[in-house]
C-alpha atoms as one frame of an Amber mdcrd trajectory, in Angstrom:
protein
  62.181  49.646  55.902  60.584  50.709  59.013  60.686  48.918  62.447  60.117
  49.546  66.005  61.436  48.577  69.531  59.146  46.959  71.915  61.075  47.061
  74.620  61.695  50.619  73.854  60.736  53.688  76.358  60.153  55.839  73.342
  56.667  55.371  72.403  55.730  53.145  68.993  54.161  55.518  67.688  57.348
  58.355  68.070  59.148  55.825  67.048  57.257  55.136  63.272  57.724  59.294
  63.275  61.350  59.976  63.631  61.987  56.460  60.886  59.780  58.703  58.465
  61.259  62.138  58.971  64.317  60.836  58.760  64.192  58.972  55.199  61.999
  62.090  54.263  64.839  64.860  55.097  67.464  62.435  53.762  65.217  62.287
  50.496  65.518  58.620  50.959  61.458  58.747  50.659  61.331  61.243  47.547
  58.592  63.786  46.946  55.296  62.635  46.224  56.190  58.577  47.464  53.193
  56.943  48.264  53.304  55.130  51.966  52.659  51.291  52.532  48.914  51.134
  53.339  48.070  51.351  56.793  46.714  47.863  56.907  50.380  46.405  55.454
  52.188  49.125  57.985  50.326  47.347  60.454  50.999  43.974  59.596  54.631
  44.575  58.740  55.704  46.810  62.479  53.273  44.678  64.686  51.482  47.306
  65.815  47.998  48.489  66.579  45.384  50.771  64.154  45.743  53.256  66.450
  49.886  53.593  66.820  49.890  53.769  63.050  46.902  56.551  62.354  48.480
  58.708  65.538  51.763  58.780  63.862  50.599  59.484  60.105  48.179  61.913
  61.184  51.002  63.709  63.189  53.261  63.215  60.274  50.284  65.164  58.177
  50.236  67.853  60.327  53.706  69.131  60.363  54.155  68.740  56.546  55.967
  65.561  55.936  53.171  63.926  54.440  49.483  64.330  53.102  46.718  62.718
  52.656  44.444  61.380  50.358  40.897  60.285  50.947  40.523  56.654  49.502
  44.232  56.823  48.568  46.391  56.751  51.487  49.300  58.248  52.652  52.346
  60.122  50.286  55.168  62.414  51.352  54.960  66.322  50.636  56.714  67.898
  48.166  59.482  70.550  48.781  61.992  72.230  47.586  65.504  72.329  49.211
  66.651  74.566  51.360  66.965  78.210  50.384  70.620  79.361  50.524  70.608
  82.793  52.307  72.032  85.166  49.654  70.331  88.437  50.265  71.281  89.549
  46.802  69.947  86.863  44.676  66.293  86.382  44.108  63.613  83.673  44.507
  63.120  83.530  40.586  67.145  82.812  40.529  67.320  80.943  43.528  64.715
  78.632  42.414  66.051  78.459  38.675  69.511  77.413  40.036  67.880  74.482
  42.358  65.485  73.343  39.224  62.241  74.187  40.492  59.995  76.574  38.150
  59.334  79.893  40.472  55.980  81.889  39.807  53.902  84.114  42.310  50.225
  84.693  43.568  50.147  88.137  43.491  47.352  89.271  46.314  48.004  93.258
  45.875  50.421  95.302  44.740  49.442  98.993  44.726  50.925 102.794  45.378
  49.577 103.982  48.853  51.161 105.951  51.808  53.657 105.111  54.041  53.078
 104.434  57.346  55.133 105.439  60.250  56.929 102.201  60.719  57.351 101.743
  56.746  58.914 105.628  56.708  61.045 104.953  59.088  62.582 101.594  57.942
  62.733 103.361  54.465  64.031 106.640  55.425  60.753 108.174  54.209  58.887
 111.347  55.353  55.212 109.852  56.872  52.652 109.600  54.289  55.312 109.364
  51.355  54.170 107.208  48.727  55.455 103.444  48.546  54.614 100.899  46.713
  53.549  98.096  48.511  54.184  94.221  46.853  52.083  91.092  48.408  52.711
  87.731  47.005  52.845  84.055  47.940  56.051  82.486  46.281  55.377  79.349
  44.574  57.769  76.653  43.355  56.661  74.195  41.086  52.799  75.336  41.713
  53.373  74.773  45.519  52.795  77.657  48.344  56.696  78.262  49.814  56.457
  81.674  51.714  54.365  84.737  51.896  55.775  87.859  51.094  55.106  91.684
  51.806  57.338  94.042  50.150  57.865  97.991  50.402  60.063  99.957  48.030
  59.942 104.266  48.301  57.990 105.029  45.591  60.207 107.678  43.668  62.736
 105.095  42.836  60.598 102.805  40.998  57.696 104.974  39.178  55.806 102.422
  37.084  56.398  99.145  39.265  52.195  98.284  40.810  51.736  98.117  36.940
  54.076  94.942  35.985  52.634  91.331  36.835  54.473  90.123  39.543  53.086
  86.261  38.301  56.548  85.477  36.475  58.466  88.531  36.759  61.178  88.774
  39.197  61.434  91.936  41.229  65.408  92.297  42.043  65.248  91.804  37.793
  63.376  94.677  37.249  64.866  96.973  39.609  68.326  96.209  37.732  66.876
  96.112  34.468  64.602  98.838  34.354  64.992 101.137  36.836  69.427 101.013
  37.212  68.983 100.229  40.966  72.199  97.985  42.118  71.583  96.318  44.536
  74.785  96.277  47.316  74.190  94.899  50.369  71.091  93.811  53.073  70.455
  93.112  56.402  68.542  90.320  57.028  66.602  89.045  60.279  65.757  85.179
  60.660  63.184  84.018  62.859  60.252  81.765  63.862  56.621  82.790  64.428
  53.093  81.547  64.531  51.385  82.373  61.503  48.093  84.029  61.643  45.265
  82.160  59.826  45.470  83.965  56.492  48.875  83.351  56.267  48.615  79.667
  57.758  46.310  78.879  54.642  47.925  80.153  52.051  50.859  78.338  53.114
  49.193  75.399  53.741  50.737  75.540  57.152  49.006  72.596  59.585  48.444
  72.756  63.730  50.840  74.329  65.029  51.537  76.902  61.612  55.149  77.811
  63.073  57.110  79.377  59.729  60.257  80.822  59.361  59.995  85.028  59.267
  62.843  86.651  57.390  62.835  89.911  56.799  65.173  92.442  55.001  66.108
  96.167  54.262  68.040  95.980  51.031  70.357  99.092  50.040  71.851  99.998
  46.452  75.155 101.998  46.248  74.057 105.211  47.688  73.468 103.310  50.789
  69.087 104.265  49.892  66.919 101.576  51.089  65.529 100.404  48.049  63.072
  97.417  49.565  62.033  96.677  53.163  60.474  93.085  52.898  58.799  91.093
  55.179  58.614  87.179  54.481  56.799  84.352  56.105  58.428  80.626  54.811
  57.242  77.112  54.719  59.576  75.716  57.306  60.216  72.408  55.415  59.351
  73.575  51.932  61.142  76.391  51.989  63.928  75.696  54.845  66.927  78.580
  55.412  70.693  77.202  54.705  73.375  79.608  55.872  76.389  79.053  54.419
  79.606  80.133  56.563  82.979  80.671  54.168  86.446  81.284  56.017  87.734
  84.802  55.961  90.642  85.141  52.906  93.243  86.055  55.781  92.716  82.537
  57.675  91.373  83.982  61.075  88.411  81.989  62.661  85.127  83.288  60.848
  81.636  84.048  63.631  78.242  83.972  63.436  76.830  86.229  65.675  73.005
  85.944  66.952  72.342  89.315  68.320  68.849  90.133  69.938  66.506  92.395
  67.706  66.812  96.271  69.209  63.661  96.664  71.635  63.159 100.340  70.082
  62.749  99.152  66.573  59.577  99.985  64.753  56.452  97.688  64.616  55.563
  96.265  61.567  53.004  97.783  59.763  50.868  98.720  56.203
């Protein structure tokens, strides 16, 4: 299935890399495929040793594939992309695509608010918030880092429930009568640091996706400032652009992030 041009400028070995991220993002190669040994990759492109290990090892380090010692070579899992519906939440999202959502819940405790935090939330400093960290899993597999701040007040009783299956937007609805109506959400890119690159599983360079959100129920409160780090291919953003009902041209407008805005912060 893969070949190579000789006579090529692109190198062999960028060549052997853009054949398997292509039949890898067209899910030609599925999840959890086991590669053609190096010796028959070899043997079959006409290549050297070294073209072939330079291009898997690449291949390993931005997240198409891993690696086995004595086994070889198979392609990563991941999920699809994440549709980017403010309002609906991983445990949903995930349910909908067929993939079994659960959390690793690092901390999730009632502390102060710092100045950034009461400002995003509309907080006086040193109001009490409770603060939500978690890495999002899918099927058992790392998809993005989150950090999560709701005011306190609103949602007495919410560092007690296990975050490990429950779904947060569910128990805002459910138990504390928060509707949710709107959020504004920020998409980026950013190096992750090192405790985020691992439990991501993020290889050289650990670029993920940052999205983060201020979500407001129908008083127009802020009921959840969150900050989330993705997977960029296990967790991938899909936007989703409908026409407007009235059949002018719908936008998308990229506008730079407001240089006075708040740093982020505990």
């Amino acid at each position: 299935m893969l070949n190579v041009n000789k006579k090529s400028a692109v190198p062999l070995y960028q060549q052997i890399k853009d054949q398997v991220r292509e039949l890898v993002d067209g899910r030609a190669w599925a999840s959890g495929m086991q590669l053609p040994s190096e010796r028959e990759l070899i043997a079959e492109l006409d290549v050297s040793r070294i073209t072939v290990r330079q291009a898997l090892r690449d291949l390993v380090a931005e997240g198409y594939l891993t690696s086995a010692a004595g086994k070889g070579f198979f392609v990563a899992p991941r999920s699809g992309p994440q549709d980017l519906e403010a309002l609906v939440s991983h445990t949903a999202a995930m349910r909908a695509s067929d993939v079994e959502p659960s959390s690793r819940v690092i901390d999730c405790v009632v502390q102060e608010a710092s100045a950034a935090v009461a400002q995003w939330l509309r907080l006086p400093v040193g109001a009490e918030v409770v603060h939500l960290v978690r890495v999002q899993l899918g099927n058992g597999l790392p998809l993005a880092l989150q950090r999560v701040w709701l005011p306190h007040y609103l949602v007495p009783g919410l560092a007690e429930v296990n975050f490990t299956r429950a779904s947060l937007f569910e128990q805002l609805r459910e138990r504390f009568g928060l509707h949710l109506v709107r959020a504004e959400t920020t998409v980026s890119a950013r190096l992750a640091d090192p405790d985020e690159a691992r439990e991501l599983e993020l290889h050289d360079p650990p670029i993920g996706l940052s999205v983060n959100q201020l979500t407001f129920d129908e008083e127009d409160r802020v009921v959840e400032l969150s900050r989330s780090l993705h997977h960029p291919l296990r967790l991938p953003v899909r936007i989703v652009q409908a026409m407007p009902a009235q059949g002018g041209a719908a936008t998308v407008v990229a506008q730079p992030v407001p240089a006075r805005r708040p740093e982020e912060g505990n």
